[in-house]
Each structure stands twice: as C-alpha cells, then as structure tokens.
Backbone atoms as SQL, in Angstrom:
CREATE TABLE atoms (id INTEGER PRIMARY KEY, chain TEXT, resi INTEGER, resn TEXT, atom TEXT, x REAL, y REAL, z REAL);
INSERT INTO atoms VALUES
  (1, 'A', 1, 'UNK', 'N', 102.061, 125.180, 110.198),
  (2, 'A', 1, 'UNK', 'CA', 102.406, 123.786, 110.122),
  (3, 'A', 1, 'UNK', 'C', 103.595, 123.658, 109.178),
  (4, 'A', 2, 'UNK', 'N', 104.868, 122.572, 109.287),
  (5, 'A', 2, 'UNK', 'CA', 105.604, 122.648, 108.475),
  (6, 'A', 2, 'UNK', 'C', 105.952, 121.474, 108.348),
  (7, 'A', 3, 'UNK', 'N', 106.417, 120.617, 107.428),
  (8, 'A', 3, 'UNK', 'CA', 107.044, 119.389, 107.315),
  (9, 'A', 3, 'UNK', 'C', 108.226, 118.861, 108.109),
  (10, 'A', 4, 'UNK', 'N', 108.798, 117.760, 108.672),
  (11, 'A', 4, 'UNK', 'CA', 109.643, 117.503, 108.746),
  (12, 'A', 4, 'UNK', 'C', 109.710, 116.037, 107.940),
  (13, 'A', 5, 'UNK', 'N', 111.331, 116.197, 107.869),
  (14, 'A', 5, 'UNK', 'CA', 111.904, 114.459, 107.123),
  (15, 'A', 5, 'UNK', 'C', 112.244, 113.499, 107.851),
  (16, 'A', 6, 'UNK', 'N', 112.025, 112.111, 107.495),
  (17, 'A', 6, 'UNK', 'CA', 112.577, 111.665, 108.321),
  (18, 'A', 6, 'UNK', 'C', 113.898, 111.247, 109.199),
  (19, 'A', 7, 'UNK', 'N', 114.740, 111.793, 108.370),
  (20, 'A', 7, 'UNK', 'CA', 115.631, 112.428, 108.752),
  (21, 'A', 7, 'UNK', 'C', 116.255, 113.396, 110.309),
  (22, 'A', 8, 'UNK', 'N', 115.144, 114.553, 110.268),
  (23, 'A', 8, 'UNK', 'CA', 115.220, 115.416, 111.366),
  (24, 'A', 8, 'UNK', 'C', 114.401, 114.500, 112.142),
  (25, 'A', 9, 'UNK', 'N', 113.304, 114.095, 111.936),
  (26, 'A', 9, 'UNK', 'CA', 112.500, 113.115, 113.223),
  (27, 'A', 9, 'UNK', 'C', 113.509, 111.977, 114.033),
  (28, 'A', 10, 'UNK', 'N', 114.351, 111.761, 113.279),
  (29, 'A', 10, 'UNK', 'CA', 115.559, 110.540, 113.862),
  (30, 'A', 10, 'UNK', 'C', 115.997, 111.676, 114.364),
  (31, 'A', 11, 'UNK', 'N', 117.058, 112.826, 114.264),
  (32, 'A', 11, 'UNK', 'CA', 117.860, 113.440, 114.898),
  (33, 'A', 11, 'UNK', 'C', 116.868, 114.016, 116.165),
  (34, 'A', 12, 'UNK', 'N', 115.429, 114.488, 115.923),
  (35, 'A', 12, 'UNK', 'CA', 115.119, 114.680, 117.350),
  (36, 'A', 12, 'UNK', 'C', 114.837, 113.353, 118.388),
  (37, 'A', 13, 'UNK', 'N', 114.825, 112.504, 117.606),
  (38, 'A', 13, 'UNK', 'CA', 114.327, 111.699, 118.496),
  (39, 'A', 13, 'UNK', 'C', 115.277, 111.062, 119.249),
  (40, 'A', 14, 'UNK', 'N', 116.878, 111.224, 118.690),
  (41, 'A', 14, 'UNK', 'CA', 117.723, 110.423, 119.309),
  (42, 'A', 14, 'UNK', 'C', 118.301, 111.494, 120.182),
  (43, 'A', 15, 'UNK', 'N', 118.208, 112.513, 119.916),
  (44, 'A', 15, 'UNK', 'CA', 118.388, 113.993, 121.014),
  (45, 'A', 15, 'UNK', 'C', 117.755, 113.690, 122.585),
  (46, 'A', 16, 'UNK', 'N', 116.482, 113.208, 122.452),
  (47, 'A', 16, 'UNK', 'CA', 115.384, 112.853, 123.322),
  (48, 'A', 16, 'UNK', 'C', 114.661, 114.342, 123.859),
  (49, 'A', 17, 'UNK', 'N', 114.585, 115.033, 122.256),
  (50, 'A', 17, 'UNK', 'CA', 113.656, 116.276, 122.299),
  (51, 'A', 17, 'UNK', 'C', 112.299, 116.057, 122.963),
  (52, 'A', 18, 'UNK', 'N', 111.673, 117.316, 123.349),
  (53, 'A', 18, 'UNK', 'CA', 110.175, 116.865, 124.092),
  (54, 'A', 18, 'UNK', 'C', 109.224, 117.172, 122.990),
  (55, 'A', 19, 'UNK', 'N', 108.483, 116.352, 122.726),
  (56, 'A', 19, 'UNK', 'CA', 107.407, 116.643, 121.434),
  (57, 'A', 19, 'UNK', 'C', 106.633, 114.904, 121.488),
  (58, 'A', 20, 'UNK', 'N', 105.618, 115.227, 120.910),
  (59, 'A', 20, 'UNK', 'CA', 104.195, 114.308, 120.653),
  (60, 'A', 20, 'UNK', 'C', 104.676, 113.515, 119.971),
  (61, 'A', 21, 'UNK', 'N', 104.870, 112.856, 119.644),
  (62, 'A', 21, 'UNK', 'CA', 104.426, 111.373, 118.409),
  (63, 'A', 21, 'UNK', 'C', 103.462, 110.881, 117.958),
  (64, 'A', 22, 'UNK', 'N', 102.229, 110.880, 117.248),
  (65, 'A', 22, 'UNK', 'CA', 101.188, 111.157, 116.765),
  (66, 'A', 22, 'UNK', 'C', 101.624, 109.839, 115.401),
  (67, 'A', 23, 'UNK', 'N', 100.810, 108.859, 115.310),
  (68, 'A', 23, 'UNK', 'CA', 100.603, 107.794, 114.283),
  (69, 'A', 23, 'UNK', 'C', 98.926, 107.641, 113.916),
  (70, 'A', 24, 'UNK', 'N', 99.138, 107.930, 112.680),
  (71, 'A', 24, 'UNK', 'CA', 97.253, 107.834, 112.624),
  (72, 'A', 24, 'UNK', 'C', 97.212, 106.694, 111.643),
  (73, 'A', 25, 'UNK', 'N', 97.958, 106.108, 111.467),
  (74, 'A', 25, 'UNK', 'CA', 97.527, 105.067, 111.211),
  (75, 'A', 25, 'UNK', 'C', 96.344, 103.725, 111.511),
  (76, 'A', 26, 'UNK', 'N', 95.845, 102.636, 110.998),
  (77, 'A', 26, 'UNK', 'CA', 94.569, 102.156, 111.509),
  (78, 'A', 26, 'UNK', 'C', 95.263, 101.162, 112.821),
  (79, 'A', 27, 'UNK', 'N', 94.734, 101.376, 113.668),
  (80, 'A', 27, 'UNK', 'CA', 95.288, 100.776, 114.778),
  (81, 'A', 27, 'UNK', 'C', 96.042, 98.953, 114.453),
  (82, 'A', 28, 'UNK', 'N', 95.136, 98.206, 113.737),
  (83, 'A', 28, 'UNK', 'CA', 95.698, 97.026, 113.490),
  (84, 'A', 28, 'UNK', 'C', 97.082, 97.506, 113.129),
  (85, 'A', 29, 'UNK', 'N', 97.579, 98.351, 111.842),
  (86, 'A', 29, 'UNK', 'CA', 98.903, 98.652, 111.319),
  (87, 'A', 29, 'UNK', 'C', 99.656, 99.069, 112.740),
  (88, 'A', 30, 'UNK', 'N', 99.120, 100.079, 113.594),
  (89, 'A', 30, 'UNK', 'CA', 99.642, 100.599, 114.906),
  (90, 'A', 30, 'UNK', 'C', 100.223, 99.754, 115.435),
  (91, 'A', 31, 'UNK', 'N', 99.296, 98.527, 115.593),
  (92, 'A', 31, 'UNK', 'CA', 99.681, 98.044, 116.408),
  (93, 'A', 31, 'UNK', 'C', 100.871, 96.668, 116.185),
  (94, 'A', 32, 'UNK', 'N', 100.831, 96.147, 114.530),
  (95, 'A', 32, 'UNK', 'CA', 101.846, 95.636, 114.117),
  (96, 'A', 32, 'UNK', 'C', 103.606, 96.516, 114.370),
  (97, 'A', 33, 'UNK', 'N', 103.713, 97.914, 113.724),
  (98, 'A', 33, 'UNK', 'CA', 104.702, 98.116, 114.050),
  (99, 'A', 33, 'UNK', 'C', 104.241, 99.731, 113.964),
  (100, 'A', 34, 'UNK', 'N', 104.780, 100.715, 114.974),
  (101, 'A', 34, 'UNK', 'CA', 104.867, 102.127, 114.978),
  (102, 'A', 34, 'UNK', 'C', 106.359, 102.266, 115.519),
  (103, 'A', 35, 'UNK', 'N', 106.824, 103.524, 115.313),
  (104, 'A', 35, 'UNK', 'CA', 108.056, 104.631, 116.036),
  (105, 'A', 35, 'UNK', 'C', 107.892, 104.045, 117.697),
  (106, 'A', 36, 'UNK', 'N', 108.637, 104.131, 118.280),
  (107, 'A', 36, 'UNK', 'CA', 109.010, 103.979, 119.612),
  (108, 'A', 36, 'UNK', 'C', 108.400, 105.319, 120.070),
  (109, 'A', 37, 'UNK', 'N', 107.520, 105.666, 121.178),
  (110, 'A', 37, 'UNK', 'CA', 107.063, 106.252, 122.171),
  (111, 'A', 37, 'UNK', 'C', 105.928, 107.189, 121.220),
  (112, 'A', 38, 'UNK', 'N', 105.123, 106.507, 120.250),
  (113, 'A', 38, 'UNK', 'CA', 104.481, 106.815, 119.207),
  (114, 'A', 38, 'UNK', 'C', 102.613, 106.564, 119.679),
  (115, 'A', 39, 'UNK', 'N', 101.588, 107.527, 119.498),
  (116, 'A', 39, 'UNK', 'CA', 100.622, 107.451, 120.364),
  (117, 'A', 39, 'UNK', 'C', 99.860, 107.409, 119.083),
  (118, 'A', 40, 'UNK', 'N', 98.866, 106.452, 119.428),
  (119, 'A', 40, 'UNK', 'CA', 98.117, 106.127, 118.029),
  (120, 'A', 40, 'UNK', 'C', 96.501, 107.217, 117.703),
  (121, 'A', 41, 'UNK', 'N', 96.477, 107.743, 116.836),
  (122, 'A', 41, 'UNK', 'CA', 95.088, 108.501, 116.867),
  (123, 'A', 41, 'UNK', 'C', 94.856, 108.204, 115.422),
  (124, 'A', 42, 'UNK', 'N', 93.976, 107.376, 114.715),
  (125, 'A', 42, 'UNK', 'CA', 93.712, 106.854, 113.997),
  (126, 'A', 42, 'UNK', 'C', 92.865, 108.207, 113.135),
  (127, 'A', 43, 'UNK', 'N', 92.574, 108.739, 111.598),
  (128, 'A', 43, 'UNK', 'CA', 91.969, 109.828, 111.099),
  (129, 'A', 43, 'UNK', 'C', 90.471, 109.343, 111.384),
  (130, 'A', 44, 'UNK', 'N', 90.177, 108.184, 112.126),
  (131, 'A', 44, 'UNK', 'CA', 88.431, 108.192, 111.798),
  (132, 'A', 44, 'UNK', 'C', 88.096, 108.452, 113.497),
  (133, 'A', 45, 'UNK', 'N', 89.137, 108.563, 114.341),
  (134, 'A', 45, 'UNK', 'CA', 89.060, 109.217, 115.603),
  (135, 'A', 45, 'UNK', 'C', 89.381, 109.981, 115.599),
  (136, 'A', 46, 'UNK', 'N', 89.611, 111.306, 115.105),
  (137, 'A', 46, 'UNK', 'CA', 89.874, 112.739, 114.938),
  (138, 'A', 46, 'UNK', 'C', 89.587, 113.406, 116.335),
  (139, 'A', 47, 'UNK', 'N', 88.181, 112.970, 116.226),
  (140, 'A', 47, 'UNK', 'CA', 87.624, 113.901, 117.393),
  (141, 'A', 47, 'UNK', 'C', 87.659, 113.430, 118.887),
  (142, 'A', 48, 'UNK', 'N', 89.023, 112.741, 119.388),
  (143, 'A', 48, 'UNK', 'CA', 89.618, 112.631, 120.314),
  (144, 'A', 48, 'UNK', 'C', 90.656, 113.606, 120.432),
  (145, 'A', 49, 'UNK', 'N', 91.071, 113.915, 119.210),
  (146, 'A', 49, 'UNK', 'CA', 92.216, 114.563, 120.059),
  (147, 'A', 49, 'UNK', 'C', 92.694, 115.283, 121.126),
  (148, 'A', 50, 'UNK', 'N', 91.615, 116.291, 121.214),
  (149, 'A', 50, 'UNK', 'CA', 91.655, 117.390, 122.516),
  (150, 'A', 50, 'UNK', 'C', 91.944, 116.107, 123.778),
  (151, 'A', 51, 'UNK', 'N', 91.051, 114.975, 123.634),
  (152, 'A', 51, 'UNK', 'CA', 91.153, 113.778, 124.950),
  (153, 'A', 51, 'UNK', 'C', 92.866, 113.711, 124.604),
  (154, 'A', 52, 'UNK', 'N', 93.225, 112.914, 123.651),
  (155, 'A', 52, 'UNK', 'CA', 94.472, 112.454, 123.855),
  (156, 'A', 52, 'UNK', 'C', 95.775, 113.244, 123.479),
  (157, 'A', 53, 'UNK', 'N', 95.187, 114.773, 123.358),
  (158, 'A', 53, 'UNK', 'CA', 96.368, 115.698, 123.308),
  (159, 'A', 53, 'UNK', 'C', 96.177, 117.026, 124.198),
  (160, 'A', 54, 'UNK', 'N', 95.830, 116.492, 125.211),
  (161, 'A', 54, 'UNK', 'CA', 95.304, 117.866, 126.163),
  (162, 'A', 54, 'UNK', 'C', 96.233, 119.208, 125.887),
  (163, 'A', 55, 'UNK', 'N', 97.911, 119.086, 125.733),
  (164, 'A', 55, 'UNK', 'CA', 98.768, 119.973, 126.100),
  (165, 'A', 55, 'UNK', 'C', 98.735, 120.806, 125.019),
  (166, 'A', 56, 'UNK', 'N', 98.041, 121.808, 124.808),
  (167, 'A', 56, 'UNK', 'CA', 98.065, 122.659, 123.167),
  (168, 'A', 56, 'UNK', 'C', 99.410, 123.571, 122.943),
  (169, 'A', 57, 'UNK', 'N', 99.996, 123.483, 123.945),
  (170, 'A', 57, 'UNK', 'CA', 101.399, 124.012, 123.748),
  (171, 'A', 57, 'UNK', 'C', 102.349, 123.335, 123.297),
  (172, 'A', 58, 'UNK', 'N', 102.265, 121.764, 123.416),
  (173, 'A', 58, 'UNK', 'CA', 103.037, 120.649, 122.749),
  (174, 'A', 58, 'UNK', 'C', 103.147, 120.799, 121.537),
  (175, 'A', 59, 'UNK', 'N', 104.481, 120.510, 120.924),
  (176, 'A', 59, 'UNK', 'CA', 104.532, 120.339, 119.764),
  (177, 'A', 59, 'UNK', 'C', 104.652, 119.178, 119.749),
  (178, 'A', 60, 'UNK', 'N', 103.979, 118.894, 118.315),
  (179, 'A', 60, 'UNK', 'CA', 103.158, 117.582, 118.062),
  (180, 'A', 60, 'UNK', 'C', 103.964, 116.879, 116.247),
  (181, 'A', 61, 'UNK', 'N', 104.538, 115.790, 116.620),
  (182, 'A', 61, 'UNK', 'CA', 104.739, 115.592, 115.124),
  (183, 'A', 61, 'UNK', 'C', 103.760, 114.385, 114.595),
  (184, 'A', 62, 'UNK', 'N', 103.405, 114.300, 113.540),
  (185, 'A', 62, 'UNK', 'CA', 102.054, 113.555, 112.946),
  (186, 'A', 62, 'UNK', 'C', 102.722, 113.014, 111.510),
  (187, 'A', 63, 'UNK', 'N', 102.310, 111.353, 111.357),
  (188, 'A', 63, 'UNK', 'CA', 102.942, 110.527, 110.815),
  (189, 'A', 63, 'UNK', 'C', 102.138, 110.020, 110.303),
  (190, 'A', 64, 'UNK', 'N', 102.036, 109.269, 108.762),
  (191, 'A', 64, 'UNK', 'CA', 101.084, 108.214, 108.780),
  (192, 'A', 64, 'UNK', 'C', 101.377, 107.653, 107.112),
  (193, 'A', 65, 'UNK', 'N', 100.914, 106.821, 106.519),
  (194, 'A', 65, 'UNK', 'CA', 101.473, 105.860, 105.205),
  (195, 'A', 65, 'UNK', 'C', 101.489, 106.809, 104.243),
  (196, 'A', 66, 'UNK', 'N', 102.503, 107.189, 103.402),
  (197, 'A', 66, 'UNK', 'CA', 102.073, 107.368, 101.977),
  (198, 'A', 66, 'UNK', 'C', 102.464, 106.370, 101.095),
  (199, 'A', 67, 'UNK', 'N', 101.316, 106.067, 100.337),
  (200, 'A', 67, 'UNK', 'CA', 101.023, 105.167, 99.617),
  (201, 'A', 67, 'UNK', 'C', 101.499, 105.633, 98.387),
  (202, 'A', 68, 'UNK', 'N', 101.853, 106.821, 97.708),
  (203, 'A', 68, 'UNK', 'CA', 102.187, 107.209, 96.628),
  (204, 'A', 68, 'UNK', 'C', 103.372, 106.540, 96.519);
C-alpha cells in the first residue's frame, strides 16, 4: 500500500487513468459533496467490499477526512 497526494490524484484523474475511487466517508458527508466518479463505502460497511469491488486487480485509491 502506498500513499498518494492530492496532488497526483488530480494529475491521474485529469489523465482519465483507470483506477477505483473509494470515499468512506459517512454517506450523509458522501452524499453532500465527494470527488467526481467517487464510490462511497462507508468504514462501518467494510464488509461489502468484495460486493462493491469485485475487480481485485483494480487499483483502488481510498479517501476519507482527516480531522487532524
């Protein structure tokens, strides 16, 4: 697993690289404002993912508040 900034997440995203978008944020926040083409899996639904990430070859980028 490795970090990216947001920074490189803008440069792939305006590339129109193929990769996941992953927001785990609580869906109310989701659903006020997320990233454009951004799929919501909230941390207290964890155990969906295999449902809503079938492709295990996808690379997957994963987003969510820091509050610090």
């Amino acid at each position: 697993m490795e970090t990216i900034t947001r920074e490189a997440l803008k440069e792939k995203m305006d590339r129109g690289d193929e990769f996941i978008l992953v927001d785990t944020l609580g869906t109310e926040v989701y659903e006020e404002s997320h990233l454009p083409g951004a799929i919501n899996l909230p941390l207290e639904d964890i155990d969906r993912a295999e449902e809503v990430l079938p492709d295990k070859s996808a690379e997957i980028v994963v987003y969510c508040m820091n509050t610090m």
